[in-house]
Structures are given as C-alpha cells and as structure tokens.
N, C-alpha and C positions, 0 to 999 in steps of 0.2 A: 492466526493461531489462537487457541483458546489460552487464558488467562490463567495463571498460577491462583489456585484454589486454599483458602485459609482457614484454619479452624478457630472460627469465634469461639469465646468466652461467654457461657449460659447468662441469659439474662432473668433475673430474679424475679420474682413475688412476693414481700413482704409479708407476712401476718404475725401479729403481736396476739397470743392467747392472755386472756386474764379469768379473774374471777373476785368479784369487788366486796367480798367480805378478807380478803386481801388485800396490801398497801397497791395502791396505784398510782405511786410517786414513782415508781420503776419505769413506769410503759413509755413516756417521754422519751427518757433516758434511754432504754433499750432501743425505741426506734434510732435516735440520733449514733449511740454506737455501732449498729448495726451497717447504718449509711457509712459510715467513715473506714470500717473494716472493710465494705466491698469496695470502696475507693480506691482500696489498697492493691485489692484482691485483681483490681480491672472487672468486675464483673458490675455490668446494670442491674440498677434497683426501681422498680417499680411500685411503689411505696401506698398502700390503701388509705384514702383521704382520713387526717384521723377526723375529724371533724361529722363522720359521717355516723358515729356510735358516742354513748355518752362517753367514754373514758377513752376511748380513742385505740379502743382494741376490740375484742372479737369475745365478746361471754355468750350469750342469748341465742339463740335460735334464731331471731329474727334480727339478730348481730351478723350470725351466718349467713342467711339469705341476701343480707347486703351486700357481701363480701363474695359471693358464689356473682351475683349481675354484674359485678364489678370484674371480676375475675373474666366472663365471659365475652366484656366491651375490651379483653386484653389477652386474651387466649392466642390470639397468633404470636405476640411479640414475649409470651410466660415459657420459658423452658425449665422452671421449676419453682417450686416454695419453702422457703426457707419457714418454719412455722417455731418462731421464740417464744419463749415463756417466761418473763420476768418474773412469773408468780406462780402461782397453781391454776392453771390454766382449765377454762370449764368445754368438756369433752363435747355437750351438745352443741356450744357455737361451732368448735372446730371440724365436727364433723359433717353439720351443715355447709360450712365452707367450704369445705376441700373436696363431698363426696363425691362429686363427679368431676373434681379437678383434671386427672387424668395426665398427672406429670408428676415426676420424682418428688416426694415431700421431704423435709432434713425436719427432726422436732429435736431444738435445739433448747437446755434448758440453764437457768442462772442457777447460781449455788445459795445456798445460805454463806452468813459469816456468823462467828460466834461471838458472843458482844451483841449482837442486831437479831435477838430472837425475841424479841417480846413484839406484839401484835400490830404496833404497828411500823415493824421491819419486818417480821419474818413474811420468808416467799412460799416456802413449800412446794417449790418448783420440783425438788424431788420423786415424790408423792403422784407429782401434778402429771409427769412428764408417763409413769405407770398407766393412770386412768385413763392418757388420751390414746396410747398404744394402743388399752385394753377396747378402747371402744374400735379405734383404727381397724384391728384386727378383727373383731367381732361383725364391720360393715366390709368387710374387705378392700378396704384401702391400703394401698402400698405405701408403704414410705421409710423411711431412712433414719439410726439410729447409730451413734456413733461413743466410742470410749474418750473421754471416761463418762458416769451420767449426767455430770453437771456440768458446765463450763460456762465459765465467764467470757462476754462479750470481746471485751478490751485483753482477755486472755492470748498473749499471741499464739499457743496453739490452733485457737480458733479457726486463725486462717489457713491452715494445713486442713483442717475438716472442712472451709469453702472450697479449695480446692479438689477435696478428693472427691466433694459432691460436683463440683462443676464436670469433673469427669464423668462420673456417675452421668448425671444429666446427657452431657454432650454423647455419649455410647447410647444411651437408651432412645432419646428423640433421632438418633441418625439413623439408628439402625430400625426406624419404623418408614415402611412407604419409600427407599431408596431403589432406583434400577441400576440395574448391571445388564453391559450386551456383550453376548454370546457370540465373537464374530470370528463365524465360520464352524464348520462343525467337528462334534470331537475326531483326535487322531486314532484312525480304529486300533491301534496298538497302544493306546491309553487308557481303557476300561477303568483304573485308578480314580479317571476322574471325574466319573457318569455322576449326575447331580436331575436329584427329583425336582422338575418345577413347580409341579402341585404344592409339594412341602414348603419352597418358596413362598409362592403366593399366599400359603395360608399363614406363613413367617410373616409377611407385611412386604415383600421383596419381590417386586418385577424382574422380571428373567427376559431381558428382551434380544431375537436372534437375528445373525443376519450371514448371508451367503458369501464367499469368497468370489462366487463369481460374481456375483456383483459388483465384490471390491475392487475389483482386477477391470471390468470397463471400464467404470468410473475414473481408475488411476489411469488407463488408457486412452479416457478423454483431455485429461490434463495437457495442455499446451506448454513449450518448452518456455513461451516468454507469461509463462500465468504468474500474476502477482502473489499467489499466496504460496505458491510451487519456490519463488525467488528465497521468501519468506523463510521457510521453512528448510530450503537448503541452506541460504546463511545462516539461522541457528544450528542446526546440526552441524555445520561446518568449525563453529565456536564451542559446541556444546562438550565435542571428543576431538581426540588427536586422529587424525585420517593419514592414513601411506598411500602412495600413490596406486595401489593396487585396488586397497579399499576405497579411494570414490572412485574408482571404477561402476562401484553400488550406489554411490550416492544419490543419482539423480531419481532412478522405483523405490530407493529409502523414503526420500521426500513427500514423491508423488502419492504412498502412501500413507502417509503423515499427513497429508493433505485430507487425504479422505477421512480415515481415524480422524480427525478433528470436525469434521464435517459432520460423521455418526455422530458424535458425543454433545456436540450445540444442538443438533437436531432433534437429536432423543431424549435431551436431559437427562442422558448416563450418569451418573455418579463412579463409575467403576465398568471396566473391562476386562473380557478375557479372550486372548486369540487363538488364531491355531494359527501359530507360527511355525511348525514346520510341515513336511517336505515339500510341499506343492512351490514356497514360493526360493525355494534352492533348486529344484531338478528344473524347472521349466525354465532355459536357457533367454529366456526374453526377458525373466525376473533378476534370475541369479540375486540373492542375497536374503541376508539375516535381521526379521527385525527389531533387535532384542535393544539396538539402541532408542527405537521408539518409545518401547516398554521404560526402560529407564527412566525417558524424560518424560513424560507420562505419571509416574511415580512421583518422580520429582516435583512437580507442580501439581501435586496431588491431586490428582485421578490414581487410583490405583487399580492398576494394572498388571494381569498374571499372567504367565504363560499356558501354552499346552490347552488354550478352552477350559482352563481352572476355576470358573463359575467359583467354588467352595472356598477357595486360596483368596479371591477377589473380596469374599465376602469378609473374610478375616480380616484380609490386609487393609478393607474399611475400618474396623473396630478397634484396629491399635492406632490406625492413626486420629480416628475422631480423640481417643485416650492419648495420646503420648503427643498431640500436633507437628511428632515427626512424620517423616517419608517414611513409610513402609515397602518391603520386599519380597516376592513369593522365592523361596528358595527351595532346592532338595537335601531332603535327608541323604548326604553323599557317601561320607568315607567316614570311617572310623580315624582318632587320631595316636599315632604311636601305640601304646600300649594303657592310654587312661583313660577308665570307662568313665568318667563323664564328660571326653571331649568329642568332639566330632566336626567334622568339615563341614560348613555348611555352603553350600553354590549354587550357582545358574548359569548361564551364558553369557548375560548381560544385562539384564532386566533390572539390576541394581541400582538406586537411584546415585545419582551423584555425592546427594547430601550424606549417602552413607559409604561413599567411600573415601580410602585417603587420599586420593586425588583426583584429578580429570582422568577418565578410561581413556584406552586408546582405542580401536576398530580393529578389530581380527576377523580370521575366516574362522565359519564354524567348524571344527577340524572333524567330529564326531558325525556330522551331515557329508560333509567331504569324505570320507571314510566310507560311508555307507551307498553315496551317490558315484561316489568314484571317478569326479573330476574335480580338476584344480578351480577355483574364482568363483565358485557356485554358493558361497555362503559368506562373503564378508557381512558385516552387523553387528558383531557379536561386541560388547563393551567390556575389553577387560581391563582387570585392575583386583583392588583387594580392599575388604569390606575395613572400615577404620574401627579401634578396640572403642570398647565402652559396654555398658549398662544395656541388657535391649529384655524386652518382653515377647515371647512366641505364643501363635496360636496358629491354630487350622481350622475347619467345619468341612463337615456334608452331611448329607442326607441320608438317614436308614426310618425304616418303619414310619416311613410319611412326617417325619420330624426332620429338625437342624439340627445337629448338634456339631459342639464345638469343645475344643481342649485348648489350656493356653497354661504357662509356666512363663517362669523369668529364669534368665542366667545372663551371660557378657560374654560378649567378643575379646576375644583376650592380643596378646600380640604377638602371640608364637609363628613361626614363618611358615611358610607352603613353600615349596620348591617351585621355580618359576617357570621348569617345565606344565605343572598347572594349568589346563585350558578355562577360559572364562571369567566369573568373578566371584574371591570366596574367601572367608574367615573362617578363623578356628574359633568355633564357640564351644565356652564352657557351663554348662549345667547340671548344677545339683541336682541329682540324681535321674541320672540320664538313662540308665538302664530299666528305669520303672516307666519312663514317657516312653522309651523306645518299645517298650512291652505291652505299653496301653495302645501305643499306634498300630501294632502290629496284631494286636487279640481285638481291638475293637474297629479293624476294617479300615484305620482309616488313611489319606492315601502320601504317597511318596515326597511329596509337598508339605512345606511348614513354612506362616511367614512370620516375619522378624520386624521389631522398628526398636530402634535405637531410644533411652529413655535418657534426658539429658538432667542429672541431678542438680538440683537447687537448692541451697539451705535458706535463701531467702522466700522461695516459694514451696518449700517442703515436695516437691515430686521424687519419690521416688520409684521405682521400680516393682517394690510387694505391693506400695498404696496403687501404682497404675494396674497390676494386674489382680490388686480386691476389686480397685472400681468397676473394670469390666466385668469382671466375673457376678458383680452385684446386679451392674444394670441390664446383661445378659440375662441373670437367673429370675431375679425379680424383677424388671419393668417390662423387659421382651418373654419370658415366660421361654427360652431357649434350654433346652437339654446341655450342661458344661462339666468337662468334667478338668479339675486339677491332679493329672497323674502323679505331680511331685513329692505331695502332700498326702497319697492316700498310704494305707499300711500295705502292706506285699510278703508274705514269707520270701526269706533269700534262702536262698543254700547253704 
C-alpha cells in the first residue's frame, strides 16, 4: 500500500539586507535571532555564509551575485526567502539576489526604538523596507509583505507571520508541476464537471487519464492468495465497521485498492479523481461502492474526489498543502432548516476519517440502488458524520482557457442530521452563504466544494482567515491563478 503522505514545513533562505553607512552591529544579531525563531517555528534554515561579504549581509551588487550562485548550489532544497533588514537595506544587492530567485520572498523589517536614534543606532529599516518594494516591484519580483511595517525579530508575533508565510510557500511550490489522474472517463450525466487540460498544463498541472477497462483486467488478474490483495483487505477490514452484507464487496473493494495504488506509485500522482459510479454498481461481477477507497486515500493524503472531479482534486490539494489537514470533495446538498447561512454539506463516503467523529461504517449506496434497482449492488459507501470545528472551502475549474478557483472559511457546527441521512455529512455554517451560493451559481461553477478542517493554535497562531489569505496569496500572486473571495465581495441584497 502506498504510504501516508505529510506535509513538510518550507525550508528557508536566509538573507540579511544592509547598507553600511548604517550601524552593522545589528546583522550578527538578526541572523542569530532569526536561527532561533525558525527553531521554534520547525522550519529549516539555510543560512548564506556570512563570511562570504564584508559585513556579512547582502549591500553591493556584487554582494548579490554571490548570493544568487549560492542560492543556485541550493535551489532544490529553497522553498523560500525570508529577506530581513536589520537596517536600511540597499535595494541593488537585493535585487541582484533574489531576481531570478523564483520562490516566495517575506521582506521582513526591524523597528527603530526611541532613545537609539542617533547614528550609530538608528536602523531606518522603515524607509528601507519602501525602496526595496519599490525596486521589487519595478523588476517584477514577487514577494511578500506583511502587517504591521516593522517588526522585531524576537517579537513573538513574528512567528505567526513564519507561519503564514510557510503556508504561503508550501500552496505556491505544491501547486506548481503536480499531477492528477483522471481514472476513467467523466459520467455523461455530469457535464458539471468537464475540466480544460490545455488550461491545466498551461497552470503547471498534468492531467494524467486512464481507462476503466483497464482497471477492471487488472483487478481481474489479481489472485485471491496476492499479498498485497491480503494487504489491503486487512486494512480496509480495520479501517470501517463492515456488516455481514457489506463484505459481501469487500474482496473487488480491495482488488481495486490494489490497483488505485499501483496507478498512483507508478505515475507519481499526487491527487485523483474517479468515476465511481454506475459501471462499477450495475455490472453484477463488481457489485459495489468505492467511496471507502476515496476516504482512505484522503486520509493518507492523496486527495482524492469523486465523479472524475479533476477541478475538486485540485482544490482539495490546496487546502491541504495550507491547513496539513485531510481534505474532502463534498456537494453543495441541502439547505438547512430555515438559516441562510447554513447548509448540509455531503457525499457518499469519500470523507476522510480524520474528519469524521468517528470510524464509518459500510452501507449500500441507496441512491445507485434506487436507480439500478437491485438489492447488494452498491455497498462502499462510508457513512458517519463530519466532526464540528473550524474548516476552510474552496473549488476550481476551468473557463476561457484559465483555472480559476473561489474559497471562503466558515465551521462545521454540531447541529444534528436525521439519521435517516444517506452517506457522510455536516451542517456547515458560513458567513454569508447566500453571496458564495450566488457567485457558484452566476459564475458556472460546479455542484462540488471541498472542505478541510483548520485546527486552531494559539501557540502557533493558525487560524482559519490567515489559512485562507495564505492561499488566496500564493494562488493570486506566486501561481498567477484567477480567485475569487465571494464572502468578502459587496452584492446589492434586497
């Protein structure tokens, strides 16, 4: 079986800006704080030899060009630059340095104190942190600026803005060069979820497909005594609560959990989408649902969507590279009681564990049973119920040869579903749900929204609005992605 997938902590790039008609008793100092706050933070620092410039920062142009070869002897292992300024930092080293950097910059800058303004304390880091913007901008270099304009090292805010840049980082480098397979082709009665590959690829995003019949030999060559077939039925057997009805399904659930794993080593997928239904419910040799593959799949982060949701897939990569929880493709389902901004959100089963309140159990898909019109033809389906808390949503597809994507924050709250209920589903509540419902619905986009749960921190400052600026940051600005924030935009009401 493939291996539970984690999301690392960006590893840094140090650069210390100065300018030596400025005190340079700082740059020591700010490198060695800077080492101890990422200590903190868990993120690695790759630290530029200071020894390699006279003051042991970055002024001169030919400060920069040291600083660029050295960046390049370390370019695979740099998912960003933290670029501090103990002082007023001189815009032509920095801009040598960083201009072809080509990853997330943070230009983080000291304060003055009052008492320490005579010349040889004052920083002018204020000032400083303006001119390197203005050149930043003028060469068009991206980079990252944060509230308030000054901030001290050793200030424990600080580490809430590592964080929100490590986010930042980790959403932009993930979602460049990742593949997604397409396995099996869309359900003709889904047109919701038709997705341009062109637009992909020109996103940075391999779109890689593959045939159900194929799936279906494959699973059909599998031997009953195959060790990784054993495998993968004792997990699933531990993973959900099974009735004697449902492993009935269990042994073609496996067999193709087999294969799904096989595609995903083989192709170095990062994310899937299937067409999970009718073919493998009507054709009496299959009989079942494989939404608890989906789940665990999710769970062990691959993310994984129903329906051939290519678009949902891609989302549900972006909130969890941001939030290193499991993410979930869900549908926009039901309205709830009579409060516009709650709504049901559900699926079959494709829920990862980690965000439900408990282990699922295996049900038949009742909605495939309904339509197919026999009994035993769809067990798979993982139900249960999504657990309350904090989550962040978004979606994407493709119009006018672009990606684009919308995403909002609200919580799962714990108001109850009637247990008549099929599948797996929570009441989410979201500030101002009647404007996202109106922006999904005027701008095309489709029945699908996925969800990941944001787990609040006070010691690491994550929450919820900073995960969904970070993505929206490194979407707009590092991926160059069309986003829109319905929640936040103005709307005449009635």
């Amino acid at each position: 079986m493939i291996e539970s997938r984690k999301v690392e902590p960006t590893a840094f790039a140090s650069m210390i800006a100065t300018r030596t008609f400025f005190p340079a008793k700082y740059i020591a100092q700010a490198r060695e704080e800077l080492s101890d706050v990422l200590k903190k933070t868990g993120n690695r620092l790759l630290d530029f030899p200071a020894g390699e410039t006279k003051t042991g920062a970055i002024e001169t142009t030919q400060d920069g060009e040291k600083y660029a070869r050295w960046f390049d002897e370390h370019r695979k292992e740099i998912g960003g630059v933290i670029l501090t300024m103990p002082n007023f930092g001189d815009e032509r080293g920095a801009v040598a340095a960083l201009r072809d950097a080509n990853v997330p910059i943070y230009i983080q800058t000291q304060p003055d104190e009052i008492g320490k303004m005579s010349p040889a304390d004052r920083r002018d880091g204020f000032c400083g942190r303006v001119s390197i913007t203005d050149n930043f901008w003028k060469y068009g270099i991206k980079f990252t600026v944060l509230e308030p304009h000054v901030l001290a090292l050793k200030d424990s805010r600080f580490q809430s803005r590592i964080k929100y840049f490590d986010t930042v980082c980790r959403v932009a480098n993930g979602m460049e060069r990742f593949r997604v397979g397409a396995i099996g082709g869309r359900t003709s009665a889904f047109k919701t979820v038709r997705i341009d590959e062109d637009a992909l690829e020109r996103a940075g995003i391999s779109m890689e497909t593959y045939d159900l019949l194929d799936v279906y030999m494959r699973m059909k060559a599998i031997k009953g005594d195959d060790k990784a077939l054993k495998e993968k039925t004792d997990f699933l057997q531990d993973y959900a609560t099974w009735c004697e009805a449902s492993k009935k399904a269990l042994p073609n659930i496996a067999r193709l959990g087999v294969i799904l794993d096989q595609i995903i080593e083989e192709n170095g997928l990062d994310a899937i989408a299937l067409r999970c239904w009718d073919e493998f419910q009507k054709y009496e040799e299959l009989n079942f649902s494989p939404c608890v593959l989906l789940s665990d799949y999710n769970n062990r982060g691959v993310p994984a969507a129903c329906e051939v949701d290519v678009g949902n897939a891609i989302a549900m990569h972006a909130l969890r590279l941001a939030s290193k929880n499991a993410a979930a493709c869900l549908d926009w389902n039901n309205n709830y009681r009579e409060d516009a901004n709650k709504t049901i959100l559900f699926h079959c089963g494709p829920v990862p564990q980690e965000m439900m309140t408990e282990k699922g159990w295996i049900q038949e898909h009742s909605i495939i049973k309904n339509a197919i019109g026999r009994d035993g033809c769809g067990y798979g389906c993982n139900q249960g119920s999504i657990k309350p808390g904090d989550m962040v949503f978004a979606s994407s597809r493709t119009a006018d040869g672009k990606l684009q994507f919308y995403i909002g924050t609200g919580k799962f709250t714990e108001d109850p579903i009637e247990k008549e209920f099929f599948g797996c589903a929570g009441v989410a509540e979201i500030p101002e749900l009647q404007k996202v419902l109106l922006h999904v619905c005027e701008e095309g986009h489709r029945h699908h929204t996925s969800a990941t749960h944001i787990t609040e921190d006070t010691k690491t400052f994550v929450f919820k609005s900073a995960v969904a600026n970070a993505i929206y940051e490194a979407l707009t600005k590092y991926n160059g992605f069309d986003v829109r924030r319905p929640q936040l935009e103005e709307r005449k009401q009635f």
